[in-house]
N, C-alpha and C positions, 0 to 999 in steps of 0.2 A: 371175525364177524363181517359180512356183505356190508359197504358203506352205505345204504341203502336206511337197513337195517340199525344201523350205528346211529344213524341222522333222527330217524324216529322216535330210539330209546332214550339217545343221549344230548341231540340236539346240535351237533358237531359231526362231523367227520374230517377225516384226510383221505385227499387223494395223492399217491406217493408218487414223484418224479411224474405230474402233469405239466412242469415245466423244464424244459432241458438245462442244464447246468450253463449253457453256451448263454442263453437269453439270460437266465439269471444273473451271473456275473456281470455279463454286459451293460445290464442296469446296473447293478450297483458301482460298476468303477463311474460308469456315466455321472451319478447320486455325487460319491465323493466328490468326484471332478469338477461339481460345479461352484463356480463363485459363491460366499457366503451372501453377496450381496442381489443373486442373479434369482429373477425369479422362476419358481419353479412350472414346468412345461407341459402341461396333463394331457399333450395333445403329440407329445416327444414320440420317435419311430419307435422307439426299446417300449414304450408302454405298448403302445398298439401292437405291436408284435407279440408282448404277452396277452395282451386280449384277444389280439386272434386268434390264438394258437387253440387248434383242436380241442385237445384233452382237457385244457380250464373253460370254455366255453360248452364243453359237450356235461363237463363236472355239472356247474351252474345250469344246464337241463333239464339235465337228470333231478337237483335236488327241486328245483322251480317246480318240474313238472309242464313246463313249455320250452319251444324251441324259439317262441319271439323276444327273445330279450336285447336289452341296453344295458351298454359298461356303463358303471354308474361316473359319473364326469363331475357333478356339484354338488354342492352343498346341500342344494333343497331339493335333491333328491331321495328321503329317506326310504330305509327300506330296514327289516329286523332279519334279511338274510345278508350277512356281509363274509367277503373273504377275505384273502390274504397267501402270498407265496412266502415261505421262509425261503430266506434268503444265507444263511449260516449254513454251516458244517450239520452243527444239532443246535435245538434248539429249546427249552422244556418249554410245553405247554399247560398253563395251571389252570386244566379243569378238573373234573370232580377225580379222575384217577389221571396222574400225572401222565402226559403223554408227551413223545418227544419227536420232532420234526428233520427233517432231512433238508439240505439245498432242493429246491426244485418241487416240494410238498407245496399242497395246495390245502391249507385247512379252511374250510366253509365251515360258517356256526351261526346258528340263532341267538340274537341279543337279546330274544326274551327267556331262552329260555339256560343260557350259557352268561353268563356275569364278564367276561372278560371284555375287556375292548383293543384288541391290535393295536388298532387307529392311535391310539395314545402310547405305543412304545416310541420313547425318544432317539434310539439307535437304530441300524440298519439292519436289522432280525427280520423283516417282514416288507412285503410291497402290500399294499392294500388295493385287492385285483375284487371289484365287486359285479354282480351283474342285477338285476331286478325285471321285472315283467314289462318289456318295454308298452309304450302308452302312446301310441300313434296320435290318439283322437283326445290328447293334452295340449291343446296348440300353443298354451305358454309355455309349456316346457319344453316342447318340441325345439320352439322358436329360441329357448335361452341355450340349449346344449347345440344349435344350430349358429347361435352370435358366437359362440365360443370357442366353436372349430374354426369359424371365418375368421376371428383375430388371430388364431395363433399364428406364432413365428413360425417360418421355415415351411417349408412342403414335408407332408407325410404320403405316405402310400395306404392307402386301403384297400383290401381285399375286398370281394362282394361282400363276405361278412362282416368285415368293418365298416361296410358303409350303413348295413344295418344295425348293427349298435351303436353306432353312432346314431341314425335314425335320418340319415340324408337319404336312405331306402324303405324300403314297407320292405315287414316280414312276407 
């Protein structure tokens, strides 16, 4: 079935190896590797490298239906399109017929219309890689995912496209 199609009927799809094994791992030894007590980085090179990357940003297009989107970064950003990269070997997936995920699979799903939530697996099965309709002419929010980049640690690199999902650019 065309994911397209799959998205429509069933409110989910995968896109298979939209992330290379190489960024995968990467992240996750990264994950491990960190202090239990260190806090965690949403602004880190391995994340933005999976948000930039083609194939999960062109995914997230496709299912939007626009090409101005923003990686979702907070809290109060909601949105009922969310994703997610498996991160495992395999992975089962429990929606309505049992599906099963690959390292480097990218499953996007509707939370209205798909019951599961990622976001609440306690293990390293999954990254939670989201994008949503970005909203230039939100100036609160623009302004908080804008305070958010400016504290974080360390220097990152952003592409053109990262600076627009980020939203330090206009689509």
């Amino acid at each position: 079935m065309h994911e397209m199609e799959c998205w429509e009927q069933n409110g989910f799809v995968i896109f298979p190896r939209a992330v290379t094994h190489f960024y995968a791992l990467r992240y996750l030894l990264w994950v491990k590797e960190l202090p239990v007590d260190q806090p965690y980085n949403i602004h880190h090179q391995y994340l933005w490298d999976i948000r930039m990357h083609e194939p999960v940003y062109q995914a997230f297009s496709n299912v939007l239906g626009t090409n101005a989107l923003w990686a979702h970064l907070c809290p109060g950003e909601p949105t009922p399109v969310k994703g997610a990269v498996c991160l495992q070997h395999t992975v089962p997936i429990p929606v309505d017929k049992w599906c099963i995920a690959h390292i480097g699979d990218l499953f996007i799903y509707n939370t209205e219309v798909c019951s599961i939530d990622l976001d609440a697996v306690p293990d390293f099965s999954w990254l939670p890689i989201t994008y949503f309709p970005a909203a230039p002419d939100n100036p609160h929010l623009l302004k908080e995912r804008l305070r958010s980049w400016d504290a974080s640690l360390g220097k990152t690199y952003l592409s053109a496209r990262g600076c627009k999902l980020l939203g330090s650019e206009r689509w």
